[in-house]
C-alpha positions in Angstrom: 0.0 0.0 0.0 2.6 2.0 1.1 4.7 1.4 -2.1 1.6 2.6 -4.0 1.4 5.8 -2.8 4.7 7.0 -3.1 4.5 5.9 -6.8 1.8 7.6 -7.5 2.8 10.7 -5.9 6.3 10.4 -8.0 4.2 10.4 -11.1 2.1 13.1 -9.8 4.8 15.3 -8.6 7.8 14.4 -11.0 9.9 14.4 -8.0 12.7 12.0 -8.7 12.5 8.8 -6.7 15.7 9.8 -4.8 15.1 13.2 -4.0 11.8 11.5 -2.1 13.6 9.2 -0.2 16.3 12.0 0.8 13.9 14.4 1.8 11.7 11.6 3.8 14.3 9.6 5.5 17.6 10.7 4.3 18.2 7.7 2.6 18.0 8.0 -1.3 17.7 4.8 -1.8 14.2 3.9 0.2 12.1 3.9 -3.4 14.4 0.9 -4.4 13.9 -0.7 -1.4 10.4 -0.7 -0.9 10.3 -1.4 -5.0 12.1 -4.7 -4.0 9.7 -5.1 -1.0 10.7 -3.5 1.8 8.5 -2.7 4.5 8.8 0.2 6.1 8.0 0.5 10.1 5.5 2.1 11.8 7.1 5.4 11.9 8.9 5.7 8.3 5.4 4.8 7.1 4.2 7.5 9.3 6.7 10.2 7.9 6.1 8.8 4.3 2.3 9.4 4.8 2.7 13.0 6.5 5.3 13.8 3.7 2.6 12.5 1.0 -0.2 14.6 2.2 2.2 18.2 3.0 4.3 18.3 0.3 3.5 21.2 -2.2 5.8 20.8 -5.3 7.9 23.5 -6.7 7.7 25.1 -10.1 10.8 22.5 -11.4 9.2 19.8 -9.9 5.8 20.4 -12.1 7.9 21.3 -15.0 7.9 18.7 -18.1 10.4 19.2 -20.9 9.7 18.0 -24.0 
């Protein structure tokens, strides 16, 4: 579940999958993790969640190039 929502707010948000983890538990490499089924504790989850539902993105974040 927990996987699920961070995808979709990477796809939402653009934010690179690092970035996320770095800003939510200073480890850039939580995305992979959970991606090859990590579970997160209580807390993490907890921070993820709170980060999830907070976060505004910035204008590069929003920004598409093509």
């Amino acid at each position: 579940m927990t996987l699920k929502r961070v995808e979709k707010f990477l796809t939402q948000t653009g934010m690179a999958w690092t970035k996320f983890g770095r800003l939510v538990a200073g480890d850039p490499r939580l995305v992979a993790d959970l991606r090859n089924g990590r579970e997160p504790r209580p807390d993490l989850t907890s921070r993820i969640e709170n980060f999830i539902s907070t976060h505004t993105p910035n204008r590069t974040e929003t920004q598409h190039v093509f």
